[in-house]
Each structure stands twice: as C-alpha cells, then as structure tokens.
Backbone as XML, in Angstrom:
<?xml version="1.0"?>
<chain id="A" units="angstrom">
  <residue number="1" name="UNK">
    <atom name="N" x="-7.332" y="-7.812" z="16.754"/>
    <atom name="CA" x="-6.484" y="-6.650" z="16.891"/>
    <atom name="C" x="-7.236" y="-5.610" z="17.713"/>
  </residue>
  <residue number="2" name="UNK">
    <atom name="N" x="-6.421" y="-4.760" z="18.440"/>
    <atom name="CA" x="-6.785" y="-3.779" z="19.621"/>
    <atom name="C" x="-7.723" y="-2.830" z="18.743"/>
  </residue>
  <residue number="3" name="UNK">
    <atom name="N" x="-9.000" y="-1.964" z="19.304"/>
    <atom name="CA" x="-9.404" y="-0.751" z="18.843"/>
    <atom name="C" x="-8.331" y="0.127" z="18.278"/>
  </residue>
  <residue number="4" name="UNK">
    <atom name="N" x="-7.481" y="0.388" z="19.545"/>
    <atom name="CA" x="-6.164" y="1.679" z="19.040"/>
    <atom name="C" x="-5.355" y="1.081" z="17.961"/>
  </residue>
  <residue number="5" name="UNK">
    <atom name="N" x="-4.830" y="0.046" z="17.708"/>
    <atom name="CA" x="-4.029" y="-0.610" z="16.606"/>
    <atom name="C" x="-4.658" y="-0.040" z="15.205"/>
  </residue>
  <residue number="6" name="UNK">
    <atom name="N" x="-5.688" y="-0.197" z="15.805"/>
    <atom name="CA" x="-6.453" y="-0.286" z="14.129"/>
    <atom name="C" x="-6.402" y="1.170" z="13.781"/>
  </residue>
  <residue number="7" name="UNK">
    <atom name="N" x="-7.043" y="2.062" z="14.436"/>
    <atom name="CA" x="-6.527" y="3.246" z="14.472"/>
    <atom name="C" x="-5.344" y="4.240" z="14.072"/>
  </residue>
  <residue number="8" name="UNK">
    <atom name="N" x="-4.516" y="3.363" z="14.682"/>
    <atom name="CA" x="-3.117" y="4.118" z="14.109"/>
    <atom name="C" x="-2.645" y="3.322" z="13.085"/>
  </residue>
  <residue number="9" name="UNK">
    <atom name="N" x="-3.031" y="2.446" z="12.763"/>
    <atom name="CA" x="-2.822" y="1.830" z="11.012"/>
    <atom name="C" x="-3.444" y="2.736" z="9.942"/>
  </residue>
  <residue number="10" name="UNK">
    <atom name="N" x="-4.741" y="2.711" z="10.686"/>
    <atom name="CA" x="-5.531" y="3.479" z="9.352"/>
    <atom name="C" x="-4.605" y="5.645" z="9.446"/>
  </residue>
  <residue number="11" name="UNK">
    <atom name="N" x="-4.697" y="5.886" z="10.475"/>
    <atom name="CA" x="-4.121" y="6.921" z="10.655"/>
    <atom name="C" x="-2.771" y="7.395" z="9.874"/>
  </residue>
  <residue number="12" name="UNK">
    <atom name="N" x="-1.882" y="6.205" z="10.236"/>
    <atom name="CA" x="-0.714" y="6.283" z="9.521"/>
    <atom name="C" x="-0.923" y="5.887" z="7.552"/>
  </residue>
  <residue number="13" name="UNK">
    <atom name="N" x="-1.623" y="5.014" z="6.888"/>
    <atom name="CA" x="-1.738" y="4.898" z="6.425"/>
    <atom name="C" x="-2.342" y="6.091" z="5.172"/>
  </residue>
  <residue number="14" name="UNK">
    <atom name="N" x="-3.126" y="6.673" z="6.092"/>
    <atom name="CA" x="-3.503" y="7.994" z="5.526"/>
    <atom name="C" x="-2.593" y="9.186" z="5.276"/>
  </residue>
  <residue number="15" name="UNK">
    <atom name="N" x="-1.828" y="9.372" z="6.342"/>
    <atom name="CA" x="-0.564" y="10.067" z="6.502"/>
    <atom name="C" x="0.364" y="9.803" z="5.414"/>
  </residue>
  <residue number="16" name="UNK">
    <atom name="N" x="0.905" y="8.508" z="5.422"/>
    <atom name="CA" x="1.598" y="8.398" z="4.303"/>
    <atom name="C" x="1.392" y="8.025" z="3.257"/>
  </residue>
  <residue number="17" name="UNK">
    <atom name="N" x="0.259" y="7.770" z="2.581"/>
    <atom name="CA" x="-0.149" y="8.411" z="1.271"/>
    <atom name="C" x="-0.327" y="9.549" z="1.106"/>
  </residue>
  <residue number="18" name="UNK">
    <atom name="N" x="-0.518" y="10.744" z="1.824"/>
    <atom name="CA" x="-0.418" y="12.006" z="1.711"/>
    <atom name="C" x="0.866" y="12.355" z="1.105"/>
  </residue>
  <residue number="19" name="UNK">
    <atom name="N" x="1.744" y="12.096" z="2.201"/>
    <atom name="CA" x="3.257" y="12.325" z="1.906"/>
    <atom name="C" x="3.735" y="12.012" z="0.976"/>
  </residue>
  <residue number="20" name="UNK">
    <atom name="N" x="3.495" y="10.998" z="0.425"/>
    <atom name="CA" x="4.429" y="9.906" z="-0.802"/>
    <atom name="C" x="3.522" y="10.858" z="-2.086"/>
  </residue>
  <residue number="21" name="UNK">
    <atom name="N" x="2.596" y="11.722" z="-1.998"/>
    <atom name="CA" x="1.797" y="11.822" z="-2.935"/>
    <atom name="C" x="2.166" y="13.212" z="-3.138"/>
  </residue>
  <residue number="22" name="UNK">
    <atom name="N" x="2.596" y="13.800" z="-2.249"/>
    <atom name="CA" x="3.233" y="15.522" z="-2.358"/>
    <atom name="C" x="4.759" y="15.291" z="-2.205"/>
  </residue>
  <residue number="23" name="UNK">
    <atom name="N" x="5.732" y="14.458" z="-1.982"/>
    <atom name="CA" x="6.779" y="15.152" z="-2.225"/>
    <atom name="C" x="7.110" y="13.698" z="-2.762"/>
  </residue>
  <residue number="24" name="UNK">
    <atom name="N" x="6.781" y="12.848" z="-3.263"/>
    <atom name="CA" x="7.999" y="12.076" z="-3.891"/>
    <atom name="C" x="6.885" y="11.642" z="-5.286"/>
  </residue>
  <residue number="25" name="UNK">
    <atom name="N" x="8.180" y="11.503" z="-6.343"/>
    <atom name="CA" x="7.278" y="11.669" z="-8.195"/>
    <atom name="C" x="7.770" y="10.472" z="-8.636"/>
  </residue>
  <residue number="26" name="UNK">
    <atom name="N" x="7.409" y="9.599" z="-8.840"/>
    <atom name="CA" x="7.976" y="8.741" z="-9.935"/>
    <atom name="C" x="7.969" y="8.876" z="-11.095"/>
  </residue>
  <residue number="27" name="UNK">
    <atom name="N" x="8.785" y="7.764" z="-12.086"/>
    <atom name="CA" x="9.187" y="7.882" z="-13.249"/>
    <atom name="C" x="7.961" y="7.572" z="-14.049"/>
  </residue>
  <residue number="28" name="UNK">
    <atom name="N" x="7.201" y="6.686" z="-13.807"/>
    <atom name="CA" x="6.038" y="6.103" z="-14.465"/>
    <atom name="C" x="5.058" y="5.247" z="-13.873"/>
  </residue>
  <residue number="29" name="UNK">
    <atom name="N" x="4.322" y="5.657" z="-13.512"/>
    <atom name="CA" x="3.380" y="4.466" z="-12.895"/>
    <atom name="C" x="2.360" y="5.356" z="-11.592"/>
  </residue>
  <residue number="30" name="UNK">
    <atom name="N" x="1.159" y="4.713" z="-11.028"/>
    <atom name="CA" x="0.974" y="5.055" z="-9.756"/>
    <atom name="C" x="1.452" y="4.233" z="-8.424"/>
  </residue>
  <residue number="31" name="UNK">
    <atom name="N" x="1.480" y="4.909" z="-7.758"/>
    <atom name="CA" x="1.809" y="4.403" z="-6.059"/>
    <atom name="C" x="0.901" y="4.490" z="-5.251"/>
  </residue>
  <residue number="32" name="UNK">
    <atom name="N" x="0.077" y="3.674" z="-4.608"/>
    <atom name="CA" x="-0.387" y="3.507" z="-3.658"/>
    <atom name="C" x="-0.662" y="2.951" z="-2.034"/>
  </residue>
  <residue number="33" name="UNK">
    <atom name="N" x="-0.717" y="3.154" z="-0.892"/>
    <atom name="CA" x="-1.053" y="2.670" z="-0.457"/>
    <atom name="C" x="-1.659" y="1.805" z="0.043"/>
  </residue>
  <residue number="34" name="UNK">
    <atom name="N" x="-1.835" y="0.034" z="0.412"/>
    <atom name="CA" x="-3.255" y="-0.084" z="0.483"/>
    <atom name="C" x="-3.331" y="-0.440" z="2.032"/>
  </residue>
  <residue number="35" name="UNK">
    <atom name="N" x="-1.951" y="-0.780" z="2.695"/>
    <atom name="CA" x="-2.156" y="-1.320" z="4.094"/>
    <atom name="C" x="-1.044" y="-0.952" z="5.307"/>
  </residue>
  <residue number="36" name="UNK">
    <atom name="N" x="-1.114" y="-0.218" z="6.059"/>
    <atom name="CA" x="-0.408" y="-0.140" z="6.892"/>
    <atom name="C" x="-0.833" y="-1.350" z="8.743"/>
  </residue>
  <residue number="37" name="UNK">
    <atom name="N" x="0.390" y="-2.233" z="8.929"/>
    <atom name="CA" x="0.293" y="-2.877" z="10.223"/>
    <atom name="C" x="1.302" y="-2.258" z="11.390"/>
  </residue>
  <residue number="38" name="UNK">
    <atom name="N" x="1.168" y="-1.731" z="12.323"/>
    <atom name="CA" x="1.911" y="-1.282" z="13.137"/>
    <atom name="C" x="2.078" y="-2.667" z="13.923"/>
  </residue>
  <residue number="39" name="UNK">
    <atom name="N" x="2.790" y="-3.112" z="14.509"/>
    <atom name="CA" x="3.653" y="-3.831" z="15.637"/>
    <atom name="C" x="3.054" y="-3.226" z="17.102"/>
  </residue>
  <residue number="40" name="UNK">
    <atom name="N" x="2.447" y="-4.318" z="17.970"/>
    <atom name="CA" x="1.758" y="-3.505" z="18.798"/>
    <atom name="C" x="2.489" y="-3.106" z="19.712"/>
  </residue>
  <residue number="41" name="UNK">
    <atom name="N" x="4.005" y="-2.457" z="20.017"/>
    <atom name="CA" x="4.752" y="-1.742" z="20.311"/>
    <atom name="C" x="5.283" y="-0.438" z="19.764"/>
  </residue>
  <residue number="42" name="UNK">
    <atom name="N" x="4.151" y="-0.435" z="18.966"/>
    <atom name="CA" x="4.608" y="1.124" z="17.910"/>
    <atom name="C" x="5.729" y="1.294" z="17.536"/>
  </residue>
  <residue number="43" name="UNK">
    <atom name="N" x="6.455" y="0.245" z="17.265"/>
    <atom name="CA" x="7.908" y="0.890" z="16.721"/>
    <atom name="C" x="8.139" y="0.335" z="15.707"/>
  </residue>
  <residue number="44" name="UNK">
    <atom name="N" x="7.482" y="-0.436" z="14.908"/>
    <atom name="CA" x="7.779" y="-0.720" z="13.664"/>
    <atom name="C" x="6.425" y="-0.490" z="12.986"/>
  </residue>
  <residue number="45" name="UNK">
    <atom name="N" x="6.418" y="-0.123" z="11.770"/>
    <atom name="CA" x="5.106" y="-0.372" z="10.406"/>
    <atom name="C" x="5.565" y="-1.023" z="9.613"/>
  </residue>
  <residue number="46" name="UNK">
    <atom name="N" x="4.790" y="-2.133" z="9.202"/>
    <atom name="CA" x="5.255" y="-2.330" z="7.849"/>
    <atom name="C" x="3.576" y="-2.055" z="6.610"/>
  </residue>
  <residue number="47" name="UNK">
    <atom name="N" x="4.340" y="-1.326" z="5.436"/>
    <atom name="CA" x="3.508" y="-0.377" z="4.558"/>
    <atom name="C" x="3.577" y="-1.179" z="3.375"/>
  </residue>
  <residue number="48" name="UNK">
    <atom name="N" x="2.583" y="-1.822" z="3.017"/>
    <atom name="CA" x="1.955" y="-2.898" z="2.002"/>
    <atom name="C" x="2.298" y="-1.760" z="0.774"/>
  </residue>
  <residue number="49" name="UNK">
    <atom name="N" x="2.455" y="-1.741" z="-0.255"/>
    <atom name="CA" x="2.715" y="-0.160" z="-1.696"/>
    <atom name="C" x="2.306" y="-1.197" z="-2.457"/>
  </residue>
  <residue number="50" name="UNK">
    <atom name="N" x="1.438" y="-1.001" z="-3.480"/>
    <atom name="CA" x="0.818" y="-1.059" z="-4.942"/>
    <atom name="C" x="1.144" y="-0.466" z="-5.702"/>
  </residue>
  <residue number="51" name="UNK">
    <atom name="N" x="1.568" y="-0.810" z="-6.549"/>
    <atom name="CA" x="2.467" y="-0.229" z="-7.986"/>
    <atom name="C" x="1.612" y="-0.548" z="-9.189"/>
  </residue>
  <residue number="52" name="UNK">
    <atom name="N" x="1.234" y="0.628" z="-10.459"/>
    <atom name="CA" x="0.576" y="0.061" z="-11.081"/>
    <atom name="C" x="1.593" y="1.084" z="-12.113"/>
  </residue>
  <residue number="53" name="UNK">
    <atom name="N" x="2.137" y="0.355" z="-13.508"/>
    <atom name="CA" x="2.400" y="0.970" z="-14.518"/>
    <atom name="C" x="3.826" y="0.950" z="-14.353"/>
  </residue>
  <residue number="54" name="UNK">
    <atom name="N" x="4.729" y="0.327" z="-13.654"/>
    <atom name="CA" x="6.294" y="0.298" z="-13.254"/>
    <atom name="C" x="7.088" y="-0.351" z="-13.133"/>
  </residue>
  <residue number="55" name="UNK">
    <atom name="N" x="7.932" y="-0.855" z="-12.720"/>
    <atom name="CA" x="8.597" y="-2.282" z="-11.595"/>
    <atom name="C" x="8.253" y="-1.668" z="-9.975"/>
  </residue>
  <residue number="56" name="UNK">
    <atom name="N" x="7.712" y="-2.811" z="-10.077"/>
    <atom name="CA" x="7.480" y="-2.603" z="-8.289"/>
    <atom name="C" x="8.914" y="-2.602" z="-7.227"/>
  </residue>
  <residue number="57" name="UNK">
    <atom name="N" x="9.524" y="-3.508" z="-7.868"/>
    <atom name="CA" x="11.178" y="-3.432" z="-7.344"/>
    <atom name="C" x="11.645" y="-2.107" z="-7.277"/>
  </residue>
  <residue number="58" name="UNK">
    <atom name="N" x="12.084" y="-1.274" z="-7.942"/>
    <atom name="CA" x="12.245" y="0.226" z="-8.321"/>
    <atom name="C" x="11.750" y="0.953" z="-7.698"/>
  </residue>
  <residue number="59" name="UNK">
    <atom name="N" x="10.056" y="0.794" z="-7.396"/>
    <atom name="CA" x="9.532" y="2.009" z="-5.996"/>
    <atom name="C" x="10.128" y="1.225" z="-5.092"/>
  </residue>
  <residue number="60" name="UNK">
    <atom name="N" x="9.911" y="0.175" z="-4.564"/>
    <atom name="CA" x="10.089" y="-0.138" z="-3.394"/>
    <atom name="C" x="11.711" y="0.231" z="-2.984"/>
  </residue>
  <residue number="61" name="UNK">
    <atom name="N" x="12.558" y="-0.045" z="-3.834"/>
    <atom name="CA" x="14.052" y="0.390" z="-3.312"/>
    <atom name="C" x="14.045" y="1.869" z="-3.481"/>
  </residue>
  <residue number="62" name="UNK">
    <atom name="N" x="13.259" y="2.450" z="-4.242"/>
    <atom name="CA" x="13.425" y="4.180" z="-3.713"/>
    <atom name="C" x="12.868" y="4.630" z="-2.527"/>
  </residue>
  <residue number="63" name="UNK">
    <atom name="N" x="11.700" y="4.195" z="-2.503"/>
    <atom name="CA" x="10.805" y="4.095" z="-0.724"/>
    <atom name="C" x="12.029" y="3.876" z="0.007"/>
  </residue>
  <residue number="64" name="UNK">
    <atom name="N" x="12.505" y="3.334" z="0.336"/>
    <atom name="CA" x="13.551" y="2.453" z="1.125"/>
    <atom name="C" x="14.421" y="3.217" z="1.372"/>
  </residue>
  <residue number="65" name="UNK">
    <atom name="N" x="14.620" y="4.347" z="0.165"/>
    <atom name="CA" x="15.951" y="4.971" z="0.083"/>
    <atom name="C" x="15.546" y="6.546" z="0.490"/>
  </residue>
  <residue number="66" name="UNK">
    <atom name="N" x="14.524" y="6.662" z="0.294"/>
    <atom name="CA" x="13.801" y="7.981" z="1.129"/>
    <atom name="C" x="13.004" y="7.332" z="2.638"/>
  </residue>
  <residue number="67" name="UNK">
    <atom name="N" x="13.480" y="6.554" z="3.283"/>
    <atom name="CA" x="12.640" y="5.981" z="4.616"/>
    <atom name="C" x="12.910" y="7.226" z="5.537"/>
  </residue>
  <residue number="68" name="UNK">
    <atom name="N" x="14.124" y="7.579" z="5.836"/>
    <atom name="CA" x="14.434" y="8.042" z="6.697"/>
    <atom name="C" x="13.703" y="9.240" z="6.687"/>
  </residue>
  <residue number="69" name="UNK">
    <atom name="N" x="13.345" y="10.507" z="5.266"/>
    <atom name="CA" x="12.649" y="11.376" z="5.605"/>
    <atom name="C" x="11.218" y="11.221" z="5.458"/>
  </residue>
  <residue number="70" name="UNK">
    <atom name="N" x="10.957" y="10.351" z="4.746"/>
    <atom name="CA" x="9.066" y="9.927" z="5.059"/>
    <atom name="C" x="9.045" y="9.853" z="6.609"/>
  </residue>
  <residue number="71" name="UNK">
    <atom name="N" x="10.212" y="9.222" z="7.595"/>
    <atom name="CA" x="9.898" y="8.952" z="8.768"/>
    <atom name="C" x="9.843" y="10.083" z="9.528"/>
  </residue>
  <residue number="72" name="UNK">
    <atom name="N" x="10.841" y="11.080" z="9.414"/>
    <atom name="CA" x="10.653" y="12.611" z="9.644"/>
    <atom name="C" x="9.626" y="13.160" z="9.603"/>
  </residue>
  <residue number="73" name="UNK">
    <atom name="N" x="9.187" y="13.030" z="8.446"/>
    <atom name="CA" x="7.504" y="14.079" z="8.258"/>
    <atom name="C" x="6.841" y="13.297" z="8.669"/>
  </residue>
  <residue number="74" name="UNK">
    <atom name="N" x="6.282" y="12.069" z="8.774"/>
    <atom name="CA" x="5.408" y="11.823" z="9.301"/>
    <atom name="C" x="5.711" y="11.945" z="11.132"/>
  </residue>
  <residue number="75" name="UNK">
    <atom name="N" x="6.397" y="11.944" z="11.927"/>
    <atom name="CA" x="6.854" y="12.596" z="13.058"/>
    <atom name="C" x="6.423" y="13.651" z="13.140"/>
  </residue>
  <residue number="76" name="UNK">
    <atom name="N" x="6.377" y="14.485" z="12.082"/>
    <atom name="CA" x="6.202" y="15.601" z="12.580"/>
    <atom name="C" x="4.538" y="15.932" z="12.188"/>
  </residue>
  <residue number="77" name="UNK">
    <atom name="N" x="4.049" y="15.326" z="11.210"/>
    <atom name="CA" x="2.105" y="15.456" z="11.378"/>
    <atom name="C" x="1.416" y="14.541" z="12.205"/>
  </residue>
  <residue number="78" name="UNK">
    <atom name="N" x="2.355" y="12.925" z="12.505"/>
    <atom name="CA" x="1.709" y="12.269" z="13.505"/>
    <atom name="C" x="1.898" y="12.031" z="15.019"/>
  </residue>
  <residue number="79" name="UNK">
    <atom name="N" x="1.770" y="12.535" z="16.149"/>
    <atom name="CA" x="1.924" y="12.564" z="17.097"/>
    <atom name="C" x="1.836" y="11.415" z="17.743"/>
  </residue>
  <residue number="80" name="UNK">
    <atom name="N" x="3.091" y="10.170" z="18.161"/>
    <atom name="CA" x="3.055" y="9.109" z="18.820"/>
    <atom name="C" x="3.813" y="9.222" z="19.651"/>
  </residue>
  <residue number="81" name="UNK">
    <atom name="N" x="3.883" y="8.204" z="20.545"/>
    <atom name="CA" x="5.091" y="8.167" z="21.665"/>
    <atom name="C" x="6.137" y="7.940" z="20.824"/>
  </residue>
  <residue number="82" name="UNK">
    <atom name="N" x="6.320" y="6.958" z="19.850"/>
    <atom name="CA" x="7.166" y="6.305" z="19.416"/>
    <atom name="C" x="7.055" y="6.615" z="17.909"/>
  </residue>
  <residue number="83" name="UNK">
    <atom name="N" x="8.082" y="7.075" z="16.525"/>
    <atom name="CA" x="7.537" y="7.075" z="15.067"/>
    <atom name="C" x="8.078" y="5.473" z="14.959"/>
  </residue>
  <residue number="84" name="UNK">
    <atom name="N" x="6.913" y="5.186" z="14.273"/>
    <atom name="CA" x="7.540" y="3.346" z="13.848"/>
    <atom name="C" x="8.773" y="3.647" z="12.757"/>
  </residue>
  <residue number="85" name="UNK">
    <atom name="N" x="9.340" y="2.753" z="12.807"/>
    <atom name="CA" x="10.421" y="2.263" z="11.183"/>
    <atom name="C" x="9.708" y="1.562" z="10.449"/>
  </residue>
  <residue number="86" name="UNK">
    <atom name="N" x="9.865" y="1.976" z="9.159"/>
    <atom name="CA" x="8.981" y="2.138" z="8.182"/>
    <atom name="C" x="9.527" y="0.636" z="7.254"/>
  </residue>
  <residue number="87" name="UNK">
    <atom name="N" x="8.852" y="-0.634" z="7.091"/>
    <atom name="CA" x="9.584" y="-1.512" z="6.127"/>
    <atom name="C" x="8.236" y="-1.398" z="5.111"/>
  </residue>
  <residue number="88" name="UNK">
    <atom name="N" x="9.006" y="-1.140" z="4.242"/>
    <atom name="CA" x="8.271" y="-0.961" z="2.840"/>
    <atom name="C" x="8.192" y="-2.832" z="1.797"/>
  </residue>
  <residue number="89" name="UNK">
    <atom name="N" x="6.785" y="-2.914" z="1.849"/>
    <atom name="CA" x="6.431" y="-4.800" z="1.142"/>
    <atom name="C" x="5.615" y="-4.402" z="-0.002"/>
  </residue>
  <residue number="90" name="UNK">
    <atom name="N" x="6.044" y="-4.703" z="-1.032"/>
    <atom name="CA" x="5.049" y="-4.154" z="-2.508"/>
    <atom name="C" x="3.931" y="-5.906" z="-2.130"/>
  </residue>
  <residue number="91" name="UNK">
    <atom name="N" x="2.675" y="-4.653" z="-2.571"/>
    <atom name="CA" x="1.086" y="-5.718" z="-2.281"/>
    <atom name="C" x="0.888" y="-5.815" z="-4.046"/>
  </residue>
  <residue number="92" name="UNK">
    <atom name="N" x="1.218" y="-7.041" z="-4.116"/>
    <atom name="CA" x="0.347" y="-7.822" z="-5.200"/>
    <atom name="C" x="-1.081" y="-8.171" z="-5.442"/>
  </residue>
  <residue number="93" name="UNK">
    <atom name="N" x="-1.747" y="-8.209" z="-4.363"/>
    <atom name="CA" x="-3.321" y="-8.580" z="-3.864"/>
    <atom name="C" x="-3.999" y="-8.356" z="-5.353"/>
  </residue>
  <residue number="94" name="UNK">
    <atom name="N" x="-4.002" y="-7.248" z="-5.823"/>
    <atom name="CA" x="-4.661" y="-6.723" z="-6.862"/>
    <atom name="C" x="-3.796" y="-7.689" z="-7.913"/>
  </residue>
  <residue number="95" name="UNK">
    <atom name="N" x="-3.183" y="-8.184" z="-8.338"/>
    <atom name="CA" x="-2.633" y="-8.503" z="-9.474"/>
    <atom name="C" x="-2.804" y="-10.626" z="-8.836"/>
  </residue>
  <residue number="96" name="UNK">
    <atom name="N" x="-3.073" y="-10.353" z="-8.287"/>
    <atom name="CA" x="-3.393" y="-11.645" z="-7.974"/>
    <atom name="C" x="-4.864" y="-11.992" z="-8.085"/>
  </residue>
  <residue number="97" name="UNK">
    <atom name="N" x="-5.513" y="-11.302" z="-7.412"/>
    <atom name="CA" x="-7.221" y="-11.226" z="-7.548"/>
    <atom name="C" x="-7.606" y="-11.389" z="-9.575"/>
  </residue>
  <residue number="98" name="UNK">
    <atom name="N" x="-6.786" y="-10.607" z="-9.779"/>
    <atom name="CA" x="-7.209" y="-10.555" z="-11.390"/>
    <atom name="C" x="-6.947" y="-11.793" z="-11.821"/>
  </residue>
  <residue number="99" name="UNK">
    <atom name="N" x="-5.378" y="-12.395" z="-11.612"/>
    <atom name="CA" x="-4.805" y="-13.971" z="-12.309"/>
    <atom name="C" x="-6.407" y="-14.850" z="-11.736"/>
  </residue>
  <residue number="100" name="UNK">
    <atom name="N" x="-6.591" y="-14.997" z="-10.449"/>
    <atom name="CA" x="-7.768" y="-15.760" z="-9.954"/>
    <atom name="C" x="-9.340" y="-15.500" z="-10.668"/>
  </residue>
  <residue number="101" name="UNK">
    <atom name="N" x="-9.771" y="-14.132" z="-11.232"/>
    <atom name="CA" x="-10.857" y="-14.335" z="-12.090"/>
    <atom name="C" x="-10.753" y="-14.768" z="-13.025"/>
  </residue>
  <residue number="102" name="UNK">
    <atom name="N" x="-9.588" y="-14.952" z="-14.149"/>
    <atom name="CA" x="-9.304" y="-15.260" z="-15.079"/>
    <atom name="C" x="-9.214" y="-16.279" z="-15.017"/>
  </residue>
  <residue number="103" name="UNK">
    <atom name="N" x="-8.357" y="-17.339" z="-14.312"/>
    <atom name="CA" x="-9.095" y="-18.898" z="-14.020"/>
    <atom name="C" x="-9.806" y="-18.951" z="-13.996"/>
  </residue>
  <residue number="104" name="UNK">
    <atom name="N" x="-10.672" y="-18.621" z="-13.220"/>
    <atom name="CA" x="-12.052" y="-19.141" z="-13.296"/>
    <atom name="C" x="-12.768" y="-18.316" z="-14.335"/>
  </residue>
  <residue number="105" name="UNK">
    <atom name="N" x="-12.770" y="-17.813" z="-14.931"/>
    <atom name="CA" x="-13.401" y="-17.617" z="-16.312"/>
    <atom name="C" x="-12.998" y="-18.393" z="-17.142"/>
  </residue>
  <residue number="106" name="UNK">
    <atom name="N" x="-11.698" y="-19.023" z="-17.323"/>
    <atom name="CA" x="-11.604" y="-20.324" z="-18.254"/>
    <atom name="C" x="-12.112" y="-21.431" z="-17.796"/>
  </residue>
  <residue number="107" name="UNK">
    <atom name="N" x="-11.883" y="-21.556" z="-16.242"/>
    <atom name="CA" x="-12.542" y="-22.812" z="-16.199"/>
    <atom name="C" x="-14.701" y="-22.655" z="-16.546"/>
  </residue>
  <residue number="108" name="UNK">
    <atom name="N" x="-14.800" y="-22.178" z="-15.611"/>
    <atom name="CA" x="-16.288" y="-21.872" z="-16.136"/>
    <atom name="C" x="-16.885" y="-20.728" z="-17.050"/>
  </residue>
  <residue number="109" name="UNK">
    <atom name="N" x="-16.437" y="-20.366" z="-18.338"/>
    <atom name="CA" x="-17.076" y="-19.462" z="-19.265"/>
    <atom name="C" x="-18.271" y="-19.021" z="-18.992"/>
  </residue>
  <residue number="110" name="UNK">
    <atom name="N" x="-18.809" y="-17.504" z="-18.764"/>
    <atom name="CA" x="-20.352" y="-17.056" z="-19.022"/>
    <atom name="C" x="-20.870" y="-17.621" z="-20.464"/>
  </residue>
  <residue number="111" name="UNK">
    <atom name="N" x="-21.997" y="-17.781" z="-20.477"/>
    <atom name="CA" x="-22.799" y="-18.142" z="-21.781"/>
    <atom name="C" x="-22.779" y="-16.338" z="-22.438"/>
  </residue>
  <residue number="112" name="UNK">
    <atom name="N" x="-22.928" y="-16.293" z="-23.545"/>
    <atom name="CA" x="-22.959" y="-15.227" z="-24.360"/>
    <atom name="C" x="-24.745" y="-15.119" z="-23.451"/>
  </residue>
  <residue number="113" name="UNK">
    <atom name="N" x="-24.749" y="-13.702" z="-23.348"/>
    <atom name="CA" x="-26.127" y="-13.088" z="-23.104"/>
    <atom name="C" x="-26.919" y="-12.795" z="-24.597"/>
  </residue>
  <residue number="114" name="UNK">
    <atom name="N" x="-28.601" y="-13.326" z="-24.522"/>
    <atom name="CA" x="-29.073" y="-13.240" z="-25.670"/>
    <atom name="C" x="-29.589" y="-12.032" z="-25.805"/>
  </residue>
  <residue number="115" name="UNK">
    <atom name="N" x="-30.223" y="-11.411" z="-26.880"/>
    <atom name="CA" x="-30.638" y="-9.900" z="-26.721"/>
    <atom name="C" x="-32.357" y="-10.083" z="-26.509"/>
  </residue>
  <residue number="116" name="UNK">
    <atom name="N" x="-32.872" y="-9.436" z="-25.237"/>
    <atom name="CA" x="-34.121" y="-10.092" z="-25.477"/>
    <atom name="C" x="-34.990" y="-9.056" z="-26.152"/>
  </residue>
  <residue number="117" name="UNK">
    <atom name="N" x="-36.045" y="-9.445" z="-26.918"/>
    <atom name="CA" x="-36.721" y="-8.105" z="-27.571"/>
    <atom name="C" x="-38.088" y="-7.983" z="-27.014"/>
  </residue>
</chain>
C-alpha cells in the first residue's frame, strides 16, 4: 500500500473516532474504532467498528443510519479532494483472538507454577 494511503487511513480513522465519540451515545456498550481502508480512489472507506458490551448488529445499523452526517463532519475537519462513503463492517478480530487462546489453552494446559522459596 502507497505512503499517502496509509496516511489517510490512519488520518481518517482518527477523525472518526473523535466524532463517533462526541456526538453519537449508545445504549450500552463501547465503540471503537480499530481500522479504517480507503479505496485508492478516495471515494470510498470502509470503517472496521468494535463493539464491546452490545449487539454489534445495532451499532452497526445506527452507524449506517447516521452515515450521512458522520460524512458531513468529517468533510468538514478533513480536507480531501474527495469525502469517501463511509461502509461501516463490525471487526470481530478481538473476539476471535480470545476463542483462539482458549483452544489452545485446552489443547496445551500451563503446568500450575510451583512457589519457589
């Protein structure tokens, strides 16, 4: 991926966790960010969201349903040729990483640590 790509991923990414974090509240849970990919035509993002404490279904169709003014404000703090359209993908990564230590902690158990004196 290009220097500038990466750039305006991380850029935007920052941006809109700002935003999502000052004007929109959920019912229960946190929201996070963890990945923004721009389209190397700048006109689309798609914004990876982590949900912890909620249905992830539920943010993601409210995201969805506030796109149009997340896309506004961020227009107006991020200066591009182009504001991407925003497709909102809930990231499991984290809830997957955990199922995968936990296999393998059944399959290979730590030995109890002895106390040494």
């Amino acid at each position: 991926m290009k220097h500038r790509l990466l750039r305006v991923n991380e850029l935007l990414k920052r941006e809109l966790s700002g935003i999502i974090a000052r004007e929109m509240t959920f019912q229960t849970g946190l929201v996070s960010v963890n990945q923004v990919d721009v389209t190397a035509d700048l006109k689309s993002a798609h914004v990876f969201v982590s949900v912890l404490g909620t249905s992830g279904a539920a943010v993601i169709s409210e995201l969805e349903a506030h796109r149009a003014a997340l896309q506004a404000t961020l227009a107006k703090n991020v200066v591009l040729k182009y504001t991407p359209h925003l497709v909102f993908h809930l990231d499991d990564s984290i809830e997957r990483g955990a199922r995968v230590i936990e296999i393998m902690q059944e399959i290979d158990p730590l030995p109890p640590r002895e106390n040494e004196a």
